[in-house]
C-alpha positions, -999 to +999 in steps of 0.1 A: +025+308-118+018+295-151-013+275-162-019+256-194-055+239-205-065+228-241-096+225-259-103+211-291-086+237-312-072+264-285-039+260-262-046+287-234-016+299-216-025+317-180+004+337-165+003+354-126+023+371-110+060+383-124+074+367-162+113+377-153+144+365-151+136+349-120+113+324-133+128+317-169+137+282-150+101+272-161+099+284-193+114+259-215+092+232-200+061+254-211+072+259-242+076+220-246+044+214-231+025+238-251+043+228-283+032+197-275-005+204-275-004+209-316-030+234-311-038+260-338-046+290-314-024+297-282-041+324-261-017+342-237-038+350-211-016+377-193-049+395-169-030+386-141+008+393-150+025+417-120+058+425-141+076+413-174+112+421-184+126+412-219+136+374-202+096+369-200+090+387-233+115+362-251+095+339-232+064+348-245+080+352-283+093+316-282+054+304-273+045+322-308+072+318-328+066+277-319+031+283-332+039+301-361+057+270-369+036+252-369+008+273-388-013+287-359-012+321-345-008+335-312-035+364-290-020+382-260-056+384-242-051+411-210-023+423-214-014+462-203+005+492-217+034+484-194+040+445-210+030+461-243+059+483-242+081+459-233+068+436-262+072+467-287+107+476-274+117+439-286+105+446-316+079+417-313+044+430-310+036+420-350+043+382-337+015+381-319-024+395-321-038+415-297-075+409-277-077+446-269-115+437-263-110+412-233-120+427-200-101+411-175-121+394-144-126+422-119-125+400-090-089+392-096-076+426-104-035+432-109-021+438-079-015+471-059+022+463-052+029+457-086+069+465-095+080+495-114+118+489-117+131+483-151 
């Protein structure tokens, strides 16, 4: 599932659940969507992201390379060594800053069954 909400100067991006192959169907809209907003900051919020494979990381590359375009920058708030790695083996993790100080909500913790395939 993928959320999007605006303020005044930040697009915020919520992802749950798995950012694979199997859901790149709803990516482009996103991107439109959030390009759309003309915000300056898009925050990723990625607490409650199960699994990502490189189709969710190019995902998540075309939401900051839009912005980037368009002058703003892009934070990855929440996310975990395992997307991290993914991001870094793409050779993307200097498209994007990092909230390392963001303490996901503890009442909504990743869950236990989360995928380890590759």
């Amino acid at each position: 599932m993928i959320e999007i909400s605006a303020s005044a100067t930040t697009a915020t991006v919520a992802i749950a659940g798995d950012l694979d192959l199997a859901e790149r169907a709803q990516f482009p809209e996103v991107t439109a969507r959030v390009s759309g907003l003309r915000r300056q900051l898009l925050v990723i919020d990625m607490c409650r992201v199960t699994f990502m494979d490189s189709t969710g990381a190019a995902f998540l590359m075309a939401l900051a390379d839009a912005s980037a375009k368009r002058g703003g920058a892009t934070v990855l708030r929440g996310i975990h060594d395992r997307e991290r790695f993914v991001l870094e083996i793409c050779g993307a993790l200097d498209m994007f800053r990092m909230d390392d100080e963001h303490l996901c909500d503890s009442a909504a913790p990743r869950g236990s069954s989360r995928r380890i395939d590759a």
